[in-house]
N, C-alpha and C positions, 0 to 999 in steps of 0.2 A: 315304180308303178304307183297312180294316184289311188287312194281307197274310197275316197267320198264319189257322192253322186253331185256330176254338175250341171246344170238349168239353164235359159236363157234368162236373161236379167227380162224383168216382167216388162210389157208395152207401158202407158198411162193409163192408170186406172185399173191396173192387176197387180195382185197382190202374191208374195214369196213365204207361205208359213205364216201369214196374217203381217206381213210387211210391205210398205210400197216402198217402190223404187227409188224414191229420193232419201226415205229411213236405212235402205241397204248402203246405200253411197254414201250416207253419214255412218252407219259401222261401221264400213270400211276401212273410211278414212281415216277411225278411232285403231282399226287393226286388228277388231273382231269379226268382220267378216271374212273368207278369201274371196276375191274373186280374182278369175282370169281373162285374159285376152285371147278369142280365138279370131283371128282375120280382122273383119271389121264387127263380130259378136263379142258381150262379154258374157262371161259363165260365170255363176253364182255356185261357191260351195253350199250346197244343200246343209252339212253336218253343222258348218258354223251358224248358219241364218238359227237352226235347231238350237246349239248353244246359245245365242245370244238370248233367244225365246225363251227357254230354260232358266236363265240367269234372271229374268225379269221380277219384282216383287209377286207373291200370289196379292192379288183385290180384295181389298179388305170391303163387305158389300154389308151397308150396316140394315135391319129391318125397317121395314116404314110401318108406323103404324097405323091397322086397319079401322078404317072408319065406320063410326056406328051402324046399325044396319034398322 
């Protein structure tokens, strides 16, 4: 039995977990994402697209400074 939840791979221009569709098919094909084949759909494991996101560096967001008033 699968435990993850699985999605339809996004159309053009939608987004999986703040991921587009050609970003998923490059995990993929790295072997961090699963995806599956159902007919002619592919299914996107939800839990990996999660880890991949997770895995990501936190944004280092440095202050600007405020200009005089």
């Amino acid at each position: 039995m699968m435990s993850g939840k699985f999605v339809p791979m996004p159309r053009h221009g939608e987004r999986v977990e703040g991921l587009s569709r050609s970003s998923i098919y490059r995990e993929a094909a790295a072997g961090r994402i699963v995806l599956k084949k159902y007919g002619r759909s592919v299914l996107i494991d939800v839990e990996s697209v999660r880890a991949v996101v997770d895995a990501l560096p936190k944004a280092a967001i440095k202050p600007t400074p405020r200009a005089a008033a």
